[in-house]
C-alpha positions in Angstrom: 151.1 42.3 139.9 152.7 40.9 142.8 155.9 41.8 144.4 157.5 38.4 143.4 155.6 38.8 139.3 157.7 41.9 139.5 161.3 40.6 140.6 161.1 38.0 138.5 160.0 40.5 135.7 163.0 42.7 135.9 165.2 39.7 136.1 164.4 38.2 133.1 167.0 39.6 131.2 169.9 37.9 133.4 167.5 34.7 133.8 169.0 32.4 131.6 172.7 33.1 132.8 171.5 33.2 136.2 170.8 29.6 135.7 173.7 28.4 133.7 175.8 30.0 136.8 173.8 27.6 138.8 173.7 24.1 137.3 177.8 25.2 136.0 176.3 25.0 132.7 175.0 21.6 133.1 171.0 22.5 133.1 170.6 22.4 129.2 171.9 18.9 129.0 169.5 17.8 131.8 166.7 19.5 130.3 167.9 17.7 127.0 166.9 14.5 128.5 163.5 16.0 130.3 162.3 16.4 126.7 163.5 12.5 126.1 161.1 11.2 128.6 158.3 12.9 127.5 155.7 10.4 125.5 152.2 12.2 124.2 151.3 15.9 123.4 150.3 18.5 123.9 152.9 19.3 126.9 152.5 21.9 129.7 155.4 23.7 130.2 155.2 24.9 134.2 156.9 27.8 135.2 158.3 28.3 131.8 160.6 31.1 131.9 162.2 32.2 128.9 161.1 29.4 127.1 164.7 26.8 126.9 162.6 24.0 127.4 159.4 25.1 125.4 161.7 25.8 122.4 163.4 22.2 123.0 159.9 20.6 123.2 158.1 22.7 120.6 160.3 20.7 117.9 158.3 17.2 118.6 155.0 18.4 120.8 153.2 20.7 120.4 153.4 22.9 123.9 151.8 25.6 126.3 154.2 27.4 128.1 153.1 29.1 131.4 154.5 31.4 133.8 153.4 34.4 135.6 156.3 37.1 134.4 154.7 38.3 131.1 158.5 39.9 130.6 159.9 36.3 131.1 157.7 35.0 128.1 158.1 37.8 126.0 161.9 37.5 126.4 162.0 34.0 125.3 159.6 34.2 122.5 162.6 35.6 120.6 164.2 32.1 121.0 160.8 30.5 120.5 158.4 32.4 118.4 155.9 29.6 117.5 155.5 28.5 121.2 152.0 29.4 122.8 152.4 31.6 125.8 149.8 32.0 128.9 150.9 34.1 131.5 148.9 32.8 134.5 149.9 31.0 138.4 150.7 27.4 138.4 148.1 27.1 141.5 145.5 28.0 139.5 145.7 26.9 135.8 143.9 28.6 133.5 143.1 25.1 131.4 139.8 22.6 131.2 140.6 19.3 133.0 142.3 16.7 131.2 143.7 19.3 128.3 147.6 17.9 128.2 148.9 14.2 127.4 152.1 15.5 129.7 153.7 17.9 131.6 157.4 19.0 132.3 158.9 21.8 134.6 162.9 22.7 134.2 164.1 23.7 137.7 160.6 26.5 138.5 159.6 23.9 141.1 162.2 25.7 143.9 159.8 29.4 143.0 156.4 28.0 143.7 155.4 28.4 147.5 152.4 26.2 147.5 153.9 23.2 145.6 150.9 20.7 146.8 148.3 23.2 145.1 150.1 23.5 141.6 150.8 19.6 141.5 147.7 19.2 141.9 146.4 21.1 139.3 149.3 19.5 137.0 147.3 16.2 137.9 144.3 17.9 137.1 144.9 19.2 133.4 146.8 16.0 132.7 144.8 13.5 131.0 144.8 9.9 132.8 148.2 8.1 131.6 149.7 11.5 131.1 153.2 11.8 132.4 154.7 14.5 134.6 158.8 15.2 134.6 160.7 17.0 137.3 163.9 18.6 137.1 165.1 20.5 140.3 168.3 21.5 141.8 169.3 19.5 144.7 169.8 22.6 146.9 170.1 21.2 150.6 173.0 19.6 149.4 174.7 22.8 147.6 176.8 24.5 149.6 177.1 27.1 147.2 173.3 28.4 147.3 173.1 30.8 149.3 175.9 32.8 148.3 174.0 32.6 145.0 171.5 34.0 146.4 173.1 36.8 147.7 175.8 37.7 144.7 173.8 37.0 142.0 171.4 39.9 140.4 167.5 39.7 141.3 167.0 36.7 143.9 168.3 38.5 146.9 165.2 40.6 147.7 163.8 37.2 148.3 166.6 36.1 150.3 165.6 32.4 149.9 162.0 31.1 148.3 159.6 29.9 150.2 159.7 26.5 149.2 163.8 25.8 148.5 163.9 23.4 151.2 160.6 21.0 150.4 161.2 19.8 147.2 164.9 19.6 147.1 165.6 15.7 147.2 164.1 12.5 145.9 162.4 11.6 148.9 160.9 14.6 148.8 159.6 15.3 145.5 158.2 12.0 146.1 156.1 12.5 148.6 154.9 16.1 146.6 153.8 13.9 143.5 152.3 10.7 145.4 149.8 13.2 147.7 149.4 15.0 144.2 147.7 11.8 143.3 150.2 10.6 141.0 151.4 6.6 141.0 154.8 5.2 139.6 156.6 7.8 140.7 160.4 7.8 140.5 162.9 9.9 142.3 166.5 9.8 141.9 169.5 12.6 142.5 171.8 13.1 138.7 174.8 11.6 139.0 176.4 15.2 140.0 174.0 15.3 142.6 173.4 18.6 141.6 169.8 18.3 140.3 166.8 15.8 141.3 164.7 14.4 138.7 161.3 12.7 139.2 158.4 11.4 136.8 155.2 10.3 137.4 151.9 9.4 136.1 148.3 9.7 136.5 146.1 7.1 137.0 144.0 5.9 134.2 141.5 5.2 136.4 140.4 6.9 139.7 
């Protein structure tokens, strides 16, 4: 287990309030509308966490939940007990090609360092026409970040993720899914301009 499996391990417990503090409470309602967008099954949940938005999906897709804290899955399945659970690294997914009709990730984007690699193996369990949705928080524009980072319990041995800056805005995320190899991508900040959402699909043919 790596140094990062284990921080996020021991803070799984404060996990969920960690990231109501966050979003100000506003993260279920956006993750609300993530499950909206979807359109076919079965649905990859990346970086799943403690399962709020497996549990949400669960009641109209069937979906796999991944992320690489065992104790973050095993803390949510009390809130989700049907949900299948795979505790594996979203850069290297432990699925045959073309498994999922869609794919959703609730704010995990800002914890993956190489985002390029695990898009692209999003694109690559996704079968053509399947559908990808985006939450993130917009954090270049949050003042308030780092001192989250620094108050609240378990991200400050990290000081900031590797990534926070490169996925943080429309433009951004963009560009992520596009090289990804994902077309009709759209990008666009929540009218709080606290989060970023983007979709995007694969190609049905290549």
């Amino acid at each position: 287990m790596t140094d990062v499996q284990a921080m996020f391990d021991r803070i799984a417990p404060t996990y969920d309030l960690i990231n109501r503090a966050m979003s100000l409470g506003i993260d279920q309602r956006w993750r609300a509308r993530a499950v909206r967008e979807l359109r076919e099954g079965p649905v990859l949940d990346l970086c799943a966490g403690t399962l709020d938005l497996a549990r949400l999906v669960s009641k109209t897709h069937r979906v796999v939940a991944v992320d690489f804290s065992p104790e973050m899955l095993a803390r949510g399945k009390a809130k989700a007990p049907g949900v299948e659970t795979v505790v594996a690294d979203a850069k290297e997914l432990p699925f045959e090609d073309a498994t999922f009709g869609g794919a959703i990730c609730g704010f995990g984007v800002r914890n993956i360092a190489e985002l390029h690699t695990a898009l692209g193996e999003v694109h690559r369990v996704l079968r053509p026409g399947g559908r990808v949705h985006i939450d993130n928080f917009n954090l270049l524009s949050e003042p308030g970040w780092s001192f989250f980072l620094e108050t609240l319990d378990g991200y400050h041995p990290l000081e900031r993720p590797p990534n926070i800056s490169k996925a943080s805005t429309p433009s951004e995320l963009e560009t992520y899914l596009e090289r990804a190899g994902f077309e009709r991508v759209v990008c666009a900040h929540a009218p709080d301009h606290l989060f970023v959402s983007a979709w995007g699909v694969k190609p049905t043919t290549s």
